[in-house]
DRENMI-555967 format. One record per residue (C-alpha): residue number from 0; residue in one letter; x, y, z. Coordinates in steps of 0.001 Angstrom, whole numbers. Layout:
BEGIN
atom num: NUM	residu: A	x: X	y: Y	z: Z $
...
END
This chain:
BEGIN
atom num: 0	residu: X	x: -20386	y: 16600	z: 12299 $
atom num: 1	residu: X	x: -19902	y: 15231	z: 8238 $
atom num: 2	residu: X	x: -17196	y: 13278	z: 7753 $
atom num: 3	residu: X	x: -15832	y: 11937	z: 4512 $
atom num: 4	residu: X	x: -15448	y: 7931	z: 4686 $
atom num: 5	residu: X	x: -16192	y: 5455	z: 2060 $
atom num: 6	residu: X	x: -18461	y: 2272	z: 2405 $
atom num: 7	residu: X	x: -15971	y: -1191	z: 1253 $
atom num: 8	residu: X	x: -15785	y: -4867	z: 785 $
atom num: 9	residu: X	x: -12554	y: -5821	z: 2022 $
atom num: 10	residu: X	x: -11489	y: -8504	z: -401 $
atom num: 11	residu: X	x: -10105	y: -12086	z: 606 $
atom num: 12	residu: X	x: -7078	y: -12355	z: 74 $
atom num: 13	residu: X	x: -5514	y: -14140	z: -2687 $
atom num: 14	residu: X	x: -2157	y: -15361	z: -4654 $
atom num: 15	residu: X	x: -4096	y: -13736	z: -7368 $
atom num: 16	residu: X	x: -4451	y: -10214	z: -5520 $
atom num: 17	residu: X	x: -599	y: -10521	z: -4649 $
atom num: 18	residu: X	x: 514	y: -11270	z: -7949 $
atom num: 19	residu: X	x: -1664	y: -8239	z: -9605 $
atom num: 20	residu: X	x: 46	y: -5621	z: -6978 $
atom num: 21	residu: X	x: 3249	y: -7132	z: -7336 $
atom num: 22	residu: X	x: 2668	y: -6454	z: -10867 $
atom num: 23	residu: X	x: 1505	y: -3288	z: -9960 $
atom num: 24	residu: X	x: 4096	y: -2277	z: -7898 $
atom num: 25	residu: X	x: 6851	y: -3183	z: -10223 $
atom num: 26	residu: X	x: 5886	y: -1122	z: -13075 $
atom num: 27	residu: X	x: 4226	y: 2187	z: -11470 $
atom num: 28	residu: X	x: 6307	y: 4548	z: -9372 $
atom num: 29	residu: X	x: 5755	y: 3908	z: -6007 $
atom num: 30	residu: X	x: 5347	y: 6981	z: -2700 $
atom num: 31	residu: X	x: 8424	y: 7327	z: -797 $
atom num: 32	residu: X	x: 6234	y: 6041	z: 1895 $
atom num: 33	residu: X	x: 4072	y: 2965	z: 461 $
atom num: 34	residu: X	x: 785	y: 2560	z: 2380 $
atom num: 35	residu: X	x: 490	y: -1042	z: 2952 $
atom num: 36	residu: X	x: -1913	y: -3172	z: -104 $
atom num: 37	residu: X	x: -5348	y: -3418	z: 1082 $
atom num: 38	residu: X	x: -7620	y: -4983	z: -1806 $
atom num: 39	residu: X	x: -11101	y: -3414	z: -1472 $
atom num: 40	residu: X	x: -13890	y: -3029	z: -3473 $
atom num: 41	residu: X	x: -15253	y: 856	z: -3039 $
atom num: 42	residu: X	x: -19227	y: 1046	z: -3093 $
atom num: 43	residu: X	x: -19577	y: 4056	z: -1931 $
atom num: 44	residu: X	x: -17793	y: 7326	z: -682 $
atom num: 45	residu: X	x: -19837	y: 9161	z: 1734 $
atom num: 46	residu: X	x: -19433	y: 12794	z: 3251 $
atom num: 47	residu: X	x: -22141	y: 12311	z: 6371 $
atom num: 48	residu: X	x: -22908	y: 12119	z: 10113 $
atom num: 49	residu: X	x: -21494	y: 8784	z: 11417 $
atom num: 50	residu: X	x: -25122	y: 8047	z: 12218 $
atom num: 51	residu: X	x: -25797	y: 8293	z: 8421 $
atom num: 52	residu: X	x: -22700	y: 5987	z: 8007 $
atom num: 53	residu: X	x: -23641	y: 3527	z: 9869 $
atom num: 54	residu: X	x: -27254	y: 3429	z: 8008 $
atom num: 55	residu: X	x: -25244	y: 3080	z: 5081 $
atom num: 56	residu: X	x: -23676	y: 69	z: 5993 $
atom num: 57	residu: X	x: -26457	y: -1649	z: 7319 $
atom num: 58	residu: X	x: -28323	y: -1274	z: 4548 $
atom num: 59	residu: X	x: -26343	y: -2746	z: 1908 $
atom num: 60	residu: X	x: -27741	y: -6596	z: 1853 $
atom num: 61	residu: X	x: -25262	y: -8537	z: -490 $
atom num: 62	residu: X	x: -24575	y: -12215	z: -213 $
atom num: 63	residu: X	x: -21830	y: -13160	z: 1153 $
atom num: 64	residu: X	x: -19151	y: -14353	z: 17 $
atom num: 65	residu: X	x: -19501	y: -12592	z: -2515 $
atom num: 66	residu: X	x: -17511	y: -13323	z: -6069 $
atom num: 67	residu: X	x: -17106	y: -10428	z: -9011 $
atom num: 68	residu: X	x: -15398	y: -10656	z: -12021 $
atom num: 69	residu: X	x: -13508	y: -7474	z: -13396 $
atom num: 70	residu: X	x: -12239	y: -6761	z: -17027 $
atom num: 71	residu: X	x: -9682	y: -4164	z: -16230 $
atom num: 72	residu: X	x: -6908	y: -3736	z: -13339 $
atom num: 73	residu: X	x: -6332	y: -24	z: -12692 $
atom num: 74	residu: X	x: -3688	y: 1340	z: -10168 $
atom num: 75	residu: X	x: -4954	y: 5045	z: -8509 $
atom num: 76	residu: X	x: -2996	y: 7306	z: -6972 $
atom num: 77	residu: X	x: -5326	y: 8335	z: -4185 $
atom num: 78	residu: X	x: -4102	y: 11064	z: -1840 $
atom num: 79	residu: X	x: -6198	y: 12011	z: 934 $
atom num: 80	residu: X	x: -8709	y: 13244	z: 2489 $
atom num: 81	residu: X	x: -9998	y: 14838	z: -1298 $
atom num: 82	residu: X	x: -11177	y: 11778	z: -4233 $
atom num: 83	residu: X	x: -11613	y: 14553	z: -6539 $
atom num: 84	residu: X	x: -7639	y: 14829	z: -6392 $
atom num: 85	residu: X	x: -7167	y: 11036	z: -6933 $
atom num: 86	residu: X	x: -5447	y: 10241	z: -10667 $
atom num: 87	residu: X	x: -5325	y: 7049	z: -12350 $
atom num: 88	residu: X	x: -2123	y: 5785	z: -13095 $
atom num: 89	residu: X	x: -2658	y: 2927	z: -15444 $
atom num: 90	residu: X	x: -5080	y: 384	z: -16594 $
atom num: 91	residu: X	x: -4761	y: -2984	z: -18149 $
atom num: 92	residu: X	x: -7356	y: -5022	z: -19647 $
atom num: 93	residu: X	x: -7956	y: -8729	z: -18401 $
END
C-alpha cells in the first residue's frame, strides 16, 4: 500500500538552529498545540510502497557530515498528511 512520507537529513543541532526558531517563534503566530522544533533538511517527499521507501533512502550517497549553506530562513505552516496545503509564512534573507 502507497504511503506519503518524505526522505530527510535530520540536522545537528545547534545554538544557531535555536536562536533562528526562537526567532521564529517569537514573531510568527504559533498552533495552539506547537509540534516540537525538529530542524531537517527535506530531499524528497515520496507517495510509495515502503519497499520503494526504503530504496529511496539507500540510495541517496551524500557525505557525511554533511555542511550547507542557505541564503534565506523561511517558517511553513505545514499541516498534514497533504504538502500541497502547506503555506509559507515568512522568509528572511541571510
Amino acid at each position: 500500500m502507497a504511503r506519503s512520507c518524505a526522505l530527510i537529513l535530520n540536522a545537528v543541532p545547534s545554538a544557531c538552529l535555536d536562536a533562528a526558531f526562537g526567532t521564529a517563534a517569537r514573531i510568527c503566530p504559533q498552533p495552539a498545540e506547537p509540534e516540537p522544533f525538529r530542524p531537517h533538511l527535506s530531499l524528497a517527499y515520496l507517495a510509495t510502497t515502503a519497499q520503494r521507501r526504503a530504496e529511496a533512502a539507500a540510495s541517496v550517497a551524500l557525505p557525511l557530515p554533511l555542511r550547507a549553506r542557505f541564503d534565506t530562513l523561511a517558517v511553513w505552516r505545514t499541516p498534514m498528511p497533504e504538502v500541497r496545503e502547506w503555506r509559507r509564512v515568512a522568509a528572511w534573507a541571510l
